[in-house]
MDTraj code that builds the backbone (N, CA, C; nanometers):
import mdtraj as md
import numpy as np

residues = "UNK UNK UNK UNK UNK UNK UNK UNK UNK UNK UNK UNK UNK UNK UNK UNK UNK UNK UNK UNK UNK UNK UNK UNK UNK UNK UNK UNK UNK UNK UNK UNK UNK UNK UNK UNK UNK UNK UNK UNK UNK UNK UNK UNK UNK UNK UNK UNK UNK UNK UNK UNK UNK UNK UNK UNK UNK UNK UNK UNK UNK UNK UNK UNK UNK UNK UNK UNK UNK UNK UNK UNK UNK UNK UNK UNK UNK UNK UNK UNK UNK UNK UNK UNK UNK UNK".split()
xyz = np.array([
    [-0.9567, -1.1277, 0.9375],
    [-0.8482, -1.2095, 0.9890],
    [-0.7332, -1.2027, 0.8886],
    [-0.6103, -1.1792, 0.9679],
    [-0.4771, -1.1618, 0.8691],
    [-0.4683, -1.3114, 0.7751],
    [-0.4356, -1.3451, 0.6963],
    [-0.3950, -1.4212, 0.6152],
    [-0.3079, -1.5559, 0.6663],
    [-0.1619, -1.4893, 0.7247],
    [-0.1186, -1.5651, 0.7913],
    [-0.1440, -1.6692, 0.9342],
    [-0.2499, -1.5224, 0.9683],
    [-0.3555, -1.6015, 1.1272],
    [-0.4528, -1.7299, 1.0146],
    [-0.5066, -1.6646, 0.9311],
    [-0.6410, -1.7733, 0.9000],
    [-0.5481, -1.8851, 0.8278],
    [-0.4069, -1.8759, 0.7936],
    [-0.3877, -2.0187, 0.6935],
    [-0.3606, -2.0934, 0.8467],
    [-0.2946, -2.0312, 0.9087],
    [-0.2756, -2.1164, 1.0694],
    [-0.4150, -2.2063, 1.1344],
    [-0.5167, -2.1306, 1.1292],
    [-0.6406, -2.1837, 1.1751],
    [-0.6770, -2.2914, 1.0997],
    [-0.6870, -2.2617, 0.9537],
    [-0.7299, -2.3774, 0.8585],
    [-0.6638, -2.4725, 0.8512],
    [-0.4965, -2.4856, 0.8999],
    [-0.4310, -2.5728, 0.9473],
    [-0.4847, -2.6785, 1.0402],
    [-0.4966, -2.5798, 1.1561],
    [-0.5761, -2.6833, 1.2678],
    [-0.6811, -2.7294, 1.2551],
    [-0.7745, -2.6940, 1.1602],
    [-0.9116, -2.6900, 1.1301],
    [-0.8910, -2.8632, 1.0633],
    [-0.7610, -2.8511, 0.9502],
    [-0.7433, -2.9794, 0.8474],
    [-0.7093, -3.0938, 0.9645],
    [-0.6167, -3.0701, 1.0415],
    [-0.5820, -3.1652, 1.1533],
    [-0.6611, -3.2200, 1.2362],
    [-0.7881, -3.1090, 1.2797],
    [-0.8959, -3.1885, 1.3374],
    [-0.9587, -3.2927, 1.2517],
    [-0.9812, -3.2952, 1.1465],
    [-1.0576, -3.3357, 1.0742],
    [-0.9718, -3.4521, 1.0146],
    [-0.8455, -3.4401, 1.0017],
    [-0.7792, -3.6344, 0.9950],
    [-0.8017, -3.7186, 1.1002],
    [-0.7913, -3.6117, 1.2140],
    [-0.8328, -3.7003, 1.3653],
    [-0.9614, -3.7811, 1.3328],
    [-1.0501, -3.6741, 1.3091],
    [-1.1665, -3.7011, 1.2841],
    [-1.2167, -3.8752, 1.1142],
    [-1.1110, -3.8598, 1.0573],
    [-1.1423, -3.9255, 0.9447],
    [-1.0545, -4.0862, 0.9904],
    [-0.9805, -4.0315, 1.1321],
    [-0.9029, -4.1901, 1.1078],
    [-0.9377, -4.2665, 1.2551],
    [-1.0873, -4.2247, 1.2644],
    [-1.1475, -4.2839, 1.3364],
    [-1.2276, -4.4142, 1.2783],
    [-1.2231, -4.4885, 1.3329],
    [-1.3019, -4.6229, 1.2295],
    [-1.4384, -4.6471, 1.2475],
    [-1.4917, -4.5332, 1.3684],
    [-1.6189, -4.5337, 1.3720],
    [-1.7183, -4.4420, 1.2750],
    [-1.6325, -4.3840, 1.2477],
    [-1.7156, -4.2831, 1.1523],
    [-1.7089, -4.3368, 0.9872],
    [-1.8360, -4.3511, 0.9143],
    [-1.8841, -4.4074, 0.8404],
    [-1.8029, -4.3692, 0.6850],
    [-1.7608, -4.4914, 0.5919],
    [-1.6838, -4.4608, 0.5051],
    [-1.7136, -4.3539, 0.3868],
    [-1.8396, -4.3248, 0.3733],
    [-1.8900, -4.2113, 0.2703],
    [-1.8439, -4.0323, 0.3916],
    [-1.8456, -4.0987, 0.5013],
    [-1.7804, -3.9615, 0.5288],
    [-1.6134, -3.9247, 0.5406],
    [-1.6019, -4.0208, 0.5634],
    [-1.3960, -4.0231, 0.5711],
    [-1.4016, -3.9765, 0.3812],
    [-1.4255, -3.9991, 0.3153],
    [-1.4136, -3.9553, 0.1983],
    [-1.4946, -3.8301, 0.1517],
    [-1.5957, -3.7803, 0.2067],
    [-1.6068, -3.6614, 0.2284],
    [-1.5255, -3.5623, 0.3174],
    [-1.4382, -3.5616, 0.4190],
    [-1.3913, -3.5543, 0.4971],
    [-1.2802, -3.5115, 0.4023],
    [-1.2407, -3.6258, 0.3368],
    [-1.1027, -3.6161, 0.2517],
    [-1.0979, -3.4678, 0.1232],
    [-1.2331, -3.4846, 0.0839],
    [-1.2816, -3.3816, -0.0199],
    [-1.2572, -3.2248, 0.1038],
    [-1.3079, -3.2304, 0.2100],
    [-1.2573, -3.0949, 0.2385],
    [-1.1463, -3.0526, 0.2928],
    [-1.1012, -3.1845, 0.3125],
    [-0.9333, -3.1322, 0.3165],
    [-0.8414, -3.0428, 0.1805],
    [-0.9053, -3.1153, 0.0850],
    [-0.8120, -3.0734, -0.0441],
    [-0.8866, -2.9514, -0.0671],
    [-1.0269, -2.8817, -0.0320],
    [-1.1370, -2.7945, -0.0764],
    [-0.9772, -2.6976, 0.0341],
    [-0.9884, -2.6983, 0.1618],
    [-0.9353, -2.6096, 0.2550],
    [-0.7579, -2.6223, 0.2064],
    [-0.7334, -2.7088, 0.1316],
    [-0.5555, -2.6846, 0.0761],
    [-0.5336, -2.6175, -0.0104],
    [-0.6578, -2.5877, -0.1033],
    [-0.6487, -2.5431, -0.2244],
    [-0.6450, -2.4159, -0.2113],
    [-0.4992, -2.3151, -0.2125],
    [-0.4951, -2.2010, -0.2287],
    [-0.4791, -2.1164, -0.3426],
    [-0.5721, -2.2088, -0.4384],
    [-0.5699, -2.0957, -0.5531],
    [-0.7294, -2.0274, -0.5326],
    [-0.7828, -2.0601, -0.4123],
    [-0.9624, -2.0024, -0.3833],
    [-0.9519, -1.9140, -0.3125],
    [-1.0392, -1.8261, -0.2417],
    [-1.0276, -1.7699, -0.1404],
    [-1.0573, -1.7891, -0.0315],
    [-0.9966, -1.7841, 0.0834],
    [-0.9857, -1.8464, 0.2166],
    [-1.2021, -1.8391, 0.2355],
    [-1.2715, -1.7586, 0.2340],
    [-1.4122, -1.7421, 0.2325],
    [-1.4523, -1.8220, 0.1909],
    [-1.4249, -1.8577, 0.0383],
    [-1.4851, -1.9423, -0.0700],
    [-1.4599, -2.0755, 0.0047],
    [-1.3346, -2.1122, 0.0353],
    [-1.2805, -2.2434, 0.0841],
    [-1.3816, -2.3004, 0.1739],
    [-1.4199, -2.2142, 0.3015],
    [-1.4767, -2.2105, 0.3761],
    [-1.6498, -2.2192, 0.3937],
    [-1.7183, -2.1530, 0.3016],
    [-1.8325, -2.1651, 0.2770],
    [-1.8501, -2.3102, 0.1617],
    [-1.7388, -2.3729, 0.0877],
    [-1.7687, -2.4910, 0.0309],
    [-1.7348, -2.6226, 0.1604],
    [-1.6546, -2.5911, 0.2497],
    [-1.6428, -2.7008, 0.3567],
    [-1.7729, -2.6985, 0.4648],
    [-1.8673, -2.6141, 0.4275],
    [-1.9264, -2.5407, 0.5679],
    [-2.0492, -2.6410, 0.5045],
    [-2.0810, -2.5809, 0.3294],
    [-2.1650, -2.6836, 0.2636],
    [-2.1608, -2.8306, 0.2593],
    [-2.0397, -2.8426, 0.2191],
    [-2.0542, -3.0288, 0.2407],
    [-2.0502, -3.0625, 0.4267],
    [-2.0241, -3.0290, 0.4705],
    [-2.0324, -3.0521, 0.6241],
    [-2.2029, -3.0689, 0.7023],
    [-2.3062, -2.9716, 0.6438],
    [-2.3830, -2.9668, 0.6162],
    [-2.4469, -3.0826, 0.5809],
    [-2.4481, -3.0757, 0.4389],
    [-2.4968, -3.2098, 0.3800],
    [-2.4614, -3.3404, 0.4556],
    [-2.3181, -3.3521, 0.5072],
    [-2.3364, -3.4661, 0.5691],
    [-2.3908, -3.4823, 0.7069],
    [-2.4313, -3.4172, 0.7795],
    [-2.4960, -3.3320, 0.8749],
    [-2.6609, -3.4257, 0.8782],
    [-2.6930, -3.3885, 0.7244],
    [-2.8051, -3.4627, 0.7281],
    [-2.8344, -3.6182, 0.6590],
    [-2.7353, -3.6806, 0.7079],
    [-2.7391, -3.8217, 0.6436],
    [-2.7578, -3.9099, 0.7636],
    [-2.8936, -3.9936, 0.8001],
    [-2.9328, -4.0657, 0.8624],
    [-2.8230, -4.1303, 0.9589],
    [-2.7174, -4.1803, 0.8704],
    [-2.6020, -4.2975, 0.8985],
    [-2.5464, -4.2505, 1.0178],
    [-2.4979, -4.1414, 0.9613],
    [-2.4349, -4.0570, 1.0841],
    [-2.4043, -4.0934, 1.2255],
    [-2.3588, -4.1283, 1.2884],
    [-2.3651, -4.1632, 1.4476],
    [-2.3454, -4.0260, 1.5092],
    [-2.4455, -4.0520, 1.6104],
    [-2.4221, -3.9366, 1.7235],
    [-2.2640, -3.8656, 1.7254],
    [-2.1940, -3.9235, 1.7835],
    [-2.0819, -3.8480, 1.8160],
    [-2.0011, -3.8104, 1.6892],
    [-2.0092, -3.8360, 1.5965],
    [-1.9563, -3.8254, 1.4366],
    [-2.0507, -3.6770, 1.4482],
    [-2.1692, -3.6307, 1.4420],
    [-2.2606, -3.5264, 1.4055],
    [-2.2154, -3.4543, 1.5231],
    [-2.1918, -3.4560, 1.6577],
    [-2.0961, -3.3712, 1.7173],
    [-1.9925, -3.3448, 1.6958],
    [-1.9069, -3.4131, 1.6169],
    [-1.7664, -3.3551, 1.5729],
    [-1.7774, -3.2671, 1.4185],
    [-1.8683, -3.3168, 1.3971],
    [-1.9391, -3.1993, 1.2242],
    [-1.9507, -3.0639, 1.2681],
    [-2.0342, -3.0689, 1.3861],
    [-2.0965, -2.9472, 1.4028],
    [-1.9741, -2.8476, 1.4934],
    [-1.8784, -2.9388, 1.5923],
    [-1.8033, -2.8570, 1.5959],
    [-1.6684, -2.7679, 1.4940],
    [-1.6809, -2.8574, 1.3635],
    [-1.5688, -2.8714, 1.3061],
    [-1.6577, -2.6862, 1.2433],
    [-1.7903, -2.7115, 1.1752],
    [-1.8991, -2.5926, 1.1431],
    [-1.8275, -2.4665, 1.2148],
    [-1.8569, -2.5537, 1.3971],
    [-1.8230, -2.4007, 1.4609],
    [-1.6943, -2.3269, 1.4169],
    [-1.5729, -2.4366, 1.4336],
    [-1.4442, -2.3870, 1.3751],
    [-1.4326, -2.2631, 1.2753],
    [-1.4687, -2.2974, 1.1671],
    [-1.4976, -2.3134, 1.0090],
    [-1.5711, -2.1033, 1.0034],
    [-1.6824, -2.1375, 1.1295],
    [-1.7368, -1.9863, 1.1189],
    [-1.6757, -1.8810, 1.1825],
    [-1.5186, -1.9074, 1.1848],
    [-1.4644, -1.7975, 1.2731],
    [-1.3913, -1.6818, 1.1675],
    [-1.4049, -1.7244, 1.0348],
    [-1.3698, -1.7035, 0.9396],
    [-1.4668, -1.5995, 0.8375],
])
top = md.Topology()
chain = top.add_chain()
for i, resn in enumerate(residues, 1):
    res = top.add_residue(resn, chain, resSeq=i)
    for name in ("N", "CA", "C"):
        top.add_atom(name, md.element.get_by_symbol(name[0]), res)
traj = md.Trajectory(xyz[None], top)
């Protein structure tokens, strides 16, 4: 993927994921995880891969935290799908 296509995607990728964090149903250890992969996916001194396989990991991890509500772990896993187009 060209550079300019994938910073575009990771764009939308970050935007889903404020949607996602300024929901008040979703649990406060994840809005602050949430927040951590925003700055993981801004940070362009990494490589777009690297960025990506560290958001893919914490996404993951929170993936498996009890708390989780249903529809919060459907928006993880789609955010995952996003994330693997990369």
């Amino acid at each position: 993927m060209p550079k300019a296509e994938s910073c575009g995607a990771l764009d939308e990728v970050s935007e889903f994921i404020t949607e996602l964090k300024e929901d008040m149903t979703v649990p406060r250890n994840i809005r602050k995880k949430l927040d951590e992969i925003i700055d993981i996916l801004n940070n362009n001194e990494l490589d777009v891969s690297l960025r990506v396989d560290k958001a893919v990991f914490i996404l993951d991890e929170m993936n498996e935290d009890s708390n989780v509500p249903a529809f919060t772990r459907t928006q993880i896993w789609s955010l995952v799908s996003m994330l693997s187009r990369f």
